[in-house]
C-alpha positions as CSV (number, residue, x, y, z in Angstrom):
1,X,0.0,0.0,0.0
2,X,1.1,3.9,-0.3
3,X,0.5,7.2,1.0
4,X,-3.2,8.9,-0.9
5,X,-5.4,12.0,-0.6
6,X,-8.1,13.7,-1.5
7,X,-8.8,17.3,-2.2
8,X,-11.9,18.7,-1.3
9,X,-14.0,20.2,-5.2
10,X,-15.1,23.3,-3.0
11,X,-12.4,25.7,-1.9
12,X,-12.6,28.7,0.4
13,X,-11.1,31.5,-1.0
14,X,-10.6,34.7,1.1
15,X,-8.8,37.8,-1.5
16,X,-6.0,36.2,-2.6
17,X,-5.8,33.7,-0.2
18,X,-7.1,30.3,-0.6
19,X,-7.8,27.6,2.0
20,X,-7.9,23.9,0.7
21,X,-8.8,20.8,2.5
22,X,-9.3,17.1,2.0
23,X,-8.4,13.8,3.7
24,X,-5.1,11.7,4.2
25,X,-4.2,8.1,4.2
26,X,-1.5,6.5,5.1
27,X,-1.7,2.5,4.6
28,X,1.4,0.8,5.5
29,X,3.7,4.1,5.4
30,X,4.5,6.4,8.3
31,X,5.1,9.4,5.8
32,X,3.7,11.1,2.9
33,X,3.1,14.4,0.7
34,X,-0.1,16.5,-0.4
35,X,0.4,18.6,-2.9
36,X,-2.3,21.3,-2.5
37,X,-2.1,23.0,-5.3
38,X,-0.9,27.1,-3.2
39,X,1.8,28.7,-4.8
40,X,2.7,29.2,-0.8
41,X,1.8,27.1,2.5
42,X,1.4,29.5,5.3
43,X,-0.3,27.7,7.4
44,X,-1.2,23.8,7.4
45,X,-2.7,21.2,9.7
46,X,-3.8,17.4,10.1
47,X,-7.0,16.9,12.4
48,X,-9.7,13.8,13.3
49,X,-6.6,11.7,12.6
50,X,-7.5,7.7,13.7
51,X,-4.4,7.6,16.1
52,X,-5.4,11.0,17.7
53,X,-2.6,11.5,19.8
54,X,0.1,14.2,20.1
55,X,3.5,14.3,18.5
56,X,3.7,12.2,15.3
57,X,6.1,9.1,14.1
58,X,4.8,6.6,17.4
59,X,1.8,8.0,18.3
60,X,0.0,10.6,16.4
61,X,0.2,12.8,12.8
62,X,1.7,16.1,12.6
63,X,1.9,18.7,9.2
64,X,5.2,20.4,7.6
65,X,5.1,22.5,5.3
66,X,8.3,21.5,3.5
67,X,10.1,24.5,1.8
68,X,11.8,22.5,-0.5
69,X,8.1,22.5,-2.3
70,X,6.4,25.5,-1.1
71,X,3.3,23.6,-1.9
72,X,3.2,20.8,-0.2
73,X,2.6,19.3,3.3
74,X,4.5,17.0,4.3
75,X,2.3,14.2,6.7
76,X,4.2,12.4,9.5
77,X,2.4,9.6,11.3
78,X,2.0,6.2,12.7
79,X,1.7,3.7,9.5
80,X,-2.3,2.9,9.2
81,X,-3.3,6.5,10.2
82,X,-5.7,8.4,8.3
83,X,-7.1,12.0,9.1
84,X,-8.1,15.2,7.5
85,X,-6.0,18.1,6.1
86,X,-6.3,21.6,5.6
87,X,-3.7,24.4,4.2
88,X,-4.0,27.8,3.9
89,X,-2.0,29.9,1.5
90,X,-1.3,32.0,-1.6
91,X,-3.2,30.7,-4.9
């Protein structure tokens, strides 16, 4: 299995900001990348993941926004996890 997601058909957009959301999965991986489509991430989250705990690798998910792609989020999680996500950034 891999890392998927969704993105959510309806966006929220706010003057030339844009919040997108969708949902995460990660079956049989403990990492994986969304790319949401924003020219810039600045600000990003998981939530309503299955393992809702705090931290991420052993025991919950956590969001980075990876500069190395200013679009993307970068999940980290225990392997099985799945969740929602949300970003919201430049269009």
């Amino acid at each position: 299995m891999a890392f998927s997601n969704t993105t959510d058909t309806r966006t929220h957009v706010m003057g030339d900001l844009m919040m997108v959301t969708g949902t995460w999965n990660a079956a049989s991986v403990d990492t994986g990348t969304i790319v949401t489509g924003l020219s810039e991430i600045l600000a990003g989250n998981v939530i309503g993941d299955t393992e809702d705990n705090t931290g991420g690798g052993v025991d919950g998910a956590f969001a980075i926004v990876t500069t190395a792609a200013p679009g993307s989020l970068t999940i980290d999680c225990v392997s099985g996890n799945t969740g929602k996500w949300w970003a919201l950034g430049k269009r």
